[in-house]
Phi, psi and omega in degrees: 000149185250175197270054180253117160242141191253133147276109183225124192242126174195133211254009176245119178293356116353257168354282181302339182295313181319281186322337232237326158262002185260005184239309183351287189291341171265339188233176177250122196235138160269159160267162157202159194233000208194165160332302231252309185307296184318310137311333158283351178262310216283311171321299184266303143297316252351075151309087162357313166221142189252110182264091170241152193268156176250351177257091220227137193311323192276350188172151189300142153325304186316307165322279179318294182337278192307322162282305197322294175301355175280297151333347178270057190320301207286349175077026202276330184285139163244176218227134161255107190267150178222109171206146165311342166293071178295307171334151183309307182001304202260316181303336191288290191317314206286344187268320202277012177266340188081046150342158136217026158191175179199129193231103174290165161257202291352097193298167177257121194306318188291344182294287235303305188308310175255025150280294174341286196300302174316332185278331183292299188330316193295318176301311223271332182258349169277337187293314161311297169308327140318303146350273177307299193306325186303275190299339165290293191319328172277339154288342164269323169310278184339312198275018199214017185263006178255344172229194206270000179298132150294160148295345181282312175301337160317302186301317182302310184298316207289335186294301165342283169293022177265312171283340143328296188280334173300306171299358166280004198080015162288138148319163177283332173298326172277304164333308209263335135003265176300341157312283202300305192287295234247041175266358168249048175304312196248042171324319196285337176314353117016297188266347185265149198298157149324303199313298170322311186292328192268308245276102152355278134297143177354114101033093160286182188295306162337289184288335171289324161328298209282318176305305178311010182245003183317293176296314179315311161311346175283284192319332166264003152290309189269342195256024182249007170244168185266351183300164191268336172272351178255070151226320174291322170264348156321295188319298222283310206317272261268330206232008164268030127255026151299162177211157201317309190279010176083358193284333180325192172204132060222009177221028197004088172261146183240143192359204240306316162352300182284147175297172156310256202321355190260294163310347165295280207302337168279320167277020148292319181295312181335271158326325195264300219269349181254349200258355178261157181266116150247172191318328170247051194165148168232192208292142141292160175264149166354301186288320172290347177255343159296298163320338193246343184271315144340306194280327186280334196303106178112320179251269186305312183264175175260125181310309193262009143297326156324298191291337149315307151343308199269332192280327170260024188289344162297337166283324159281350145284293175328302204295324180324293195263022107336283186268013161286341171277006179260325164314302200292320194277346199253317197274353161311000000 
């Protein structure tokens, strides 16, 4: 049996028996005969999936649907209707009720069984995907929580560098891809003291040691998972402080040598980090940081990321004040 619980509503004790042997044995199953039951098991299990009928003595199937999602914040149950209303009609109504199958009756146990799982498989996989969005969110924080970077500068850059890479010619599955890995470029400042992370002033030759061991310690954080985005961000942790010319660190690797993404997110940080006010400095203007990312092309930067850069910069303006204006709206 799997940890899955199925909600299944029908005022005919038949039915619900029909359901209870074509199910049983793989979920864990509730009942409801009515509304009132019915909100309360949704309330009290949060069930994974809802099989309801529509024509139930006290109120519409369609009707029920449509509260079960006002109560759903997260939007996670999904709802099937199972009814002798076959016609397109009704089948039209129950999706825009927010449906997401309709099943006639007299069911067929195997339809019935493999719509279940398909539909269950889909919860398993937002659940994953969720997951995943959790941990990345928590390990890009993590990797700024010791130093004067906000959270808005992880998420912005990462928005950057989506576009970036899109204008490099990444698929949109690989662009959003490199969004998700690269708010943990910097996971490994983990390892590195407060003290080094906050301090004010110049760096000594001592503390830039300590500082230079960061990406490995990112990489050797992120690259213990097999997943394709934590892998993708091992990469960028380890090599976005390399540079076109080789001056970079922790292996002064020289063009096309450093990945694409890793030279994508550094000059996306780049950018983002001249375009932020921090405690020892305020923003540069627009033009100044465009003149200075130009001026790196060939020594800091890959020459023809630049010309992307220049090419797309209206768009990444466009990502600025979007999201400064989501900054401005959350401190309202």
């Amino acid at each position: 049996m799997t940890h899955h619980t199925i909600l299944i509503v029908d005022d005919e004790p038949s039915n619900l028996a029909i359901m209870r042997a074509i199910l049983g044995d793989s979920y864990k199953l509730v009942f409801a005969r009515n509304r009132i039951e019915t909100l309360a098991a949704v309330d009290k299990h949060r069930p994974a999936l809802v099989l309801l009928d529509v024509g139930l003595p006290d109120v519409s199937g369609y009707d029920l649907c449509r509260q079960i999602k006002q109560i759903d914040a997260g939007q996670a149950i999904q709802i099937i209707f199972v009814t002798a209303y076959g016609d397109i009609t009704h089948e039209t109504t129950g999706f825009e009720a927010g449906g997401v199958d309709y099943i006639v009756k007299p069911v067929s146990p195997p339809v019935v069984r493999a719509r279940v799982s398909a539909h269950l498989s889909r919860v398993h996989a937002a659940l994953l995907e969720q997951s995943y969005r959790d941990a990345i969110l928590m390990l890009g924080n993590a990797g700024h929580y010791n130093d004067t970077d906000t959270g808005e500068h992880i998420w912005r850059m990462a928005a950057y560098a989506q576009a970036l890479a899109r204008g490099c010619g990444w698929d949109p599955r690989r662009s959003l891809q490199l969004e998700l890995a690269a708010p943990m470029h910097d996971t490994g400042k983990l390892g590195v003291p407060q003290a080094i992370l906050r301090k004010q002033g110049p760096l000594t030759p001592e503390e830039w040691v300590v500082m230079k061991t960061h990406p490995r310690v990112g990489h050797d954080i992120l690259s213990k998972s097999d997943a394709p985005v934590f892998q993708l961000a091992a990469e960028v942790a380890l090599r976005h402080h390399e540079k076109w010319d080789g001056s970079g660190y922790p292996d002064g690797l020289r063009g096309t040598e450093i990945p694409e993404s890793a030279r994508i997110v550094a000059l996306a940080d780049v950018f983002d980090a001249l375009s932020m006010k921090r405690p020892y400095k305020e923003p540069w203007a627009i033009e100044k940081i465009a003149e200075y990312v130009n001026a790196g092309a060939g020594a800091h930067f890959d020459p023809e990321l630049v010309n992307v850069f220049s090419a797309i910069f209206p768009q990444l303006l466009q990502i600025q004040a979007k999201w400064d204006a989501e900054e401005k709206g959350s401190l309202a």
